[in-house]
N, C-alpha and C positions, 0 to 999 in steps of 0.2 A: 534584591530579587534573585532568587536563583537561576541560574544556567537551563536550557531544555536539553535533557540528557536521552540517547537513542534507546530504544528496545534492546540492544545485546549491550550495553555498558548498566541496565538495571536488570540485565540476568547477570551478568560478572558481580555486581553489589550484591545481589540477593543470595548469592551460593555464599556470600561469605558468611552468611546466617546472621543476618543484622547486629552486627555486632556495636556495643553502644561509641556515640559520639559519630556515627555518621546516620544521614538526614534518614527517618523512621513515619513519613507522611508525603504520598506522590501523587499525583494524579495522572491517569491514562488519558490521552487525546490521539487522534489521527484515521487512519484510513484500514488499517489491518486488526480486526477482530480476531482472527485466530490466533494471531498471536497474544492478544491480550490476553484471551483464556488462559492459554497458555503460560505466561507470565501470572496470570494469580495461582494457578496450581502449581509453579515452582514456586511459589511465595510459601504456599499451605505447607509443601515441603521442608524449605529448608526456614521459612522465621517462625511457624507453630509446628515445626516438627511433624506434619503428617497428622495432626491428633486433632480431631472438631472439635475437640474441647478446649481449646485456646484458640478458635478461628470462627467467627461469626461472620456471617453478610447480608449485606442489605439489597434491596432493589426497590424499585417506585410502589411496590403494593405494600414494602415491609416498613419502609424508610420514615422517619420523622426526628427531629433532631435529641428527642428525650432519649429517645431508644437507642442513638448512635450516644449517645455522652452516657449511658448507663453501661453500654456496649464496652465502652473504652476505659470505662471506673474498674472492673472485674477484673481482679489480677489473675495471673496463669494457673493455669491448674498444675501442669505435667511439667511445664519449659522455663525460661526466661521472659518468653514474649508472649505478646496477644495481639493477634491477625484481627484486623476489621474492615472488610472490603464493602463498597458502597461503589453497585451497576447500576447505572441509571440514565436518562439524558435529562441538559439541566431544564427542558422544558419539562419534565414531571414536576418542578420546584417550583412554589409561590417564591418571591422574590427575599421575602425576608426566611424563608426557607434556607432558599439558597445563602444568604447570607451567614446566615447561622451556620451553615456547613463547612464555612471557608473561618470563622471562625472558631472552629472546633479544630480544624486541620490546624492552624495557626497554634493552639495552645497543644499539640501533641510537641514534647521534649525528646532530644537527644538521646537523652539518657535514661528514659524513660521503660517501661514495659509493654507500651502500646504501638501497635506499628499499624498506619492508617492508608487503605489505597482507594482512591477515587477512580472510577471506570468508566467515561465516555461512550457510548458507542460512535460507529465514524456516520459520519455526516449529522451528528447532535451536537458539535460542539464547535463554534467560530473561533480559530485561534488569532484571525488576522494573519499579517505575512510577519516574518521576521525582523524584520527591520522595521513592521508596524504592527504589534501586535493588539488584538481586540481590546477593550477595557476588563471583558469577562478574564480574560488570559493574564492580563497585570496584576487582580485580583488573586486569582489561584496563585497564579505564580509566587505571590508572595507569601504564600502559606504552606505552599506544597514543590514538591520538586516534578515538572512538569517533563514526562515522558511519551515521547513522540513515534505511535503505532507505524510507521510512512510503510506503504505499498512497497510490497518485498518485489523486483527484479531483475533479470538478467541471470549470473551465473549463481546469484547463491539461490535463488529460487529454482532454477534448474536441477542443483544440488537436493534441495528438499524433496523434488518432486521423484529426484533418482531411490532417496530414502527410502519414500513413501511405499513408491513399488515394490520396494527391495521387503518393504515390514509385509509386504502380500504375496511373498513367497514369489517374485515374481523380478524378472530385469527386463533395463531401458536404458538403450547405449544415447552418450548425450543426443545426440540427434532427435532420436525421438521420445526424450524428456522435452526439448524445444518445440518439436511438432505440438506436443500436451500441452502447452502451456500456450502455444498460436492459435488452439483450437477453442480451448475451453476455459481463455481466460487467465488471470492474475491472481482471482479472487481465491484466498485461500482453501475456504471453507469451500465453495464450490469445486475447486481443484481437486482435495479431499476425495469430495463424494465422486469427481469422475473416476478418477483413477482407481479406485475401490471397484466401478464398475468395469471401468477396461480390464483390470486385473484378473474380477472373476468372469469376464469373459474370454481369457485368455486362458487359463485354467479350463474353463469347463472345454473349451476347446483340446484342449489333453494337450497345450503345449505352457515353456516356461515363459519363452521372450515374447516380447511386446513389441511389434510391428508400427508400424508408420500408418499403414493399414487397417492393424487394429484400432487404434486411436480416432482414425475417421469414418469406421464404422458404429463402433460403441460410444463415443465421446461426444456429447450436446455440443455444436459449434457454437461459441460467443460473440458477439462482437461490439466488440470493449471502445469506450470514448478513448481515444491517447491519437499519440504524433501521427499514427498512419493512419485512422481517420479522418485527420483532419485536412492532410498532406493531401490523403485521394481526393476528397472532396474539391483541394484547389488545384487537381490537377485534369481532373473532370470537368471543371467551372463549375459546378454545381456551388454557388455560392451561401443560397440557404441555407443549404446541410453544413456546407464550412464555417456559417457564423451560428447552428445549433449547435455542433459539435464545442468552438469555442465560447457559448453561452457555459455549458456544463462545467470546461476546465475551467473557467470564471469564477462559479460557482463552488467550486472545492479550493479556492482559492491556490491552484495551481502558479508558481512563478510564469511570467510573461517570459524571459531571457530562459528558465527553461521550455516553455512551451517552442517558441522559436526555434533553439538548440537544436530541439525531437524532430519539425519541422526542416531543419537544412540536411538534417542527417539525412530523413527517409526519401527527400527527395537527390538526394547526391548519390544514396543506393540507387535511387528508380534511375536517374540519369545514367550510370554505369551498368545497369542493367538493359537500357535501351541502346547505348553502343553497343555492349555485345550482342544482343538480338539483332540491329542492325549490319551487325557483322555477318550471324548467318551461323551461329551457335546456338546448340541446343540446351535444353534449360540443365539438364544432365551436366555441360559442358559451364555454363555459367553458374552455376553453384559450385563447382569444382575451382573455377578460378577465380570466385570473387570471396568466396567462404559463405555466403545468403545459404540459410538454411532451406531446403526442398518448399517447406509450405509457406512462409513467407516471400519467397520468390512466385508461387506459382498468386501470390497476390499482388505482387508487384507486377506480372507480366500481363493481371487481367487489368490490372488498372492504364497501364499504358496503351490497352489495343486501338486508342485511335489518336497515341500522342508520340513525336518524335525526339528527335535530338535538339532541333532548334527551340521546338518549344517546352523543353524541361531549361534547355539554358536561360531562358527566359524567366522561369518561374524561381529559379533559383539566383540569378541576379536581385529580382525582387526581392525574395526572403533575407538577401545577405543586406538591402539597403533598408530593409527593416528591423533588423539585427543592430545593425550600422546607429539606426534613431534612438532605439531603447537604450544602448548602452553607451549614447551621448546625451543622456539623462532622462527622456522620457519613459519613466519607468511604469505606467501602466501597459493595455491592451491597443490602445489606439495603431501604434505601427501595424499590429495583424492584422485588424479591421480594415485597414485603410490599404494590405496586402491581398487580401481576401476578394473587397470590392472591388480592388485595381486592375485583376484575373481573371 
């Protein structure tokens, strides 16, 4: 079975222009669609040379397995190689459909002229968890080299996002690339289109930089399933919402020991943020000494208005003896649940 290899280690293989004797048949899975795209149009680049005419695709209205194995018979026209991408999710596939696919992935060779990529979109495909992958996942896996779309953030998504602006004639000092990204989300493709619009509202305004300001005038606010929704939820007692929000990370089969991690973090910020508020600092003042960026803090400080210092210690002793369970072997969701109800 082979290895699941990331999104940037099958852009470093694919610049090297598939060159033969390494693996020439992958499959895409995971949570980040832009970049998938992206990653097949470096493909079209650098393994069919930029030219349609060595690079076909399929998708659920094209797809059927005659036409992907006559797809993959046609030797190159212009290059060495021939591109054959196939987007789809495997529920467009009758089962011996499906079969047949992973089949065909299996008999594409090393050394061959054909170079084969399968394309998920994210939430169409169950890979299970790592340590326990799906049956569909064992499958592929052993036919295909299994490349893993995972949800771009923190700094290098920050970094994109500085890119982005920059390709719109337009700058955003890190802070408020942070601000863009607390406001409108993770989601690439979404990210994209805001910033396109703060840009050209930035511009039409006759100026070059991008404001904190701007951002939460022109910017759709999001708000995203992750750690500090779930965090506020248990720190509001609102217990519902804390076990909707953990139905959803359930459901993308999100690790338990990282859901928990997100969880002691965001509340160890909100705790340190509520000593200094209870010190009689202003938010100007605790972003300055703790490094919480402007709008993440002014979420942190709405979620506290009717909770103190005693009872964040509280909530965070629980999180750490629920930490404490999972990584003394109960490796499902139960400890949260049972953190969640306890609150």
């Amino acid at each position: 079975m082979f290895d699941t290899i990331s999104e940037s280690d099958f852009r470093k293989r694919i610049k090297l222009g598939a060159p033969k004797g390494l693996p020439r048949k992958y499959f895409f899975f995971g949570e980040e669609d832009y970049l998938k795209t992206a990653a097949l149009r470096l493909a079209r680049e650098y393994v069919a040379d930029g030219s349609g005419f060595d690079s076909v695709g399929f998708d659920a209205l094209t797809f059927s397995p005659d036409a992907l194995a006559e797809a993959l018979a046609v030797p190159p026209m212009f290059g060495e190689n021939r591109l054959v991408t196939v987007t789809l999710s495997p529920s467009d596939l009758r089962p011996s459909e499906m079969n047949s696919l992973i089949e065909t992935a299996a008999a594409v060779e090393d050394d061959g002229w054909e170079f084969l990529i399968i394309s998920f979109p994210a939430g169409s495909f169950d890979p299970g968890y790592p340590k326990r992958p799906s049956a569909a996942f064992k499958k592929l896996a052993e036919a295909a080299v299994p490349v893993n779309f995972e949800r771009v953030t923190g700094a290098r998504l920050n970094g994109w996002v500085s890119k982005h602006y920059s390709e719109n004639r337009v700058t955003a000092d890190p802070t408020v690339c942070t601000d863009t990204v607390a406001c409108c989300g993770t989601d690439m493709y979404r990210l994209a289109s805001e910033i396109d619009k703060i840009s050209y509202y930035v511009l039409a305004s006759g100026r070059g930089t991008v404001t904190r300001a701007d951002v939460l005038e022109a910017g759709s606010r999001v708000v995203e399933i992750d750690g500090f929704a779930l965090a506020n939820a248990v720190v509001r007692g609102n217990g519902a919402e804390a076990l909707r929000v953990l139905g959803v990370m359930k459901a993308r089969k999100d690790e338990p020991v990282a859901v928990l991690a997100e969880i002691i973090r965001v509340l160890s910020d909100m705790q340190t943020v509520a000593i200094c508020r209870d010190g009689g600092m202003t938010p100007d003042a605790i972003s300055a000494a703790t490094g919480i960026k402007p709008y993440p803090l002014s979420k942190y400080l709405s979620a506290l208005d009717h909770t103190g210092q005693g009872r964040m210690s509280e909530l965070l002793d629980a999180a750490r003896a629920a930490d404490e369970a999972i990584k003394s072997g109960n490796s499902d969701f139960l400890p949260i649940e049972v953190l969640i109800c306890s609150v």
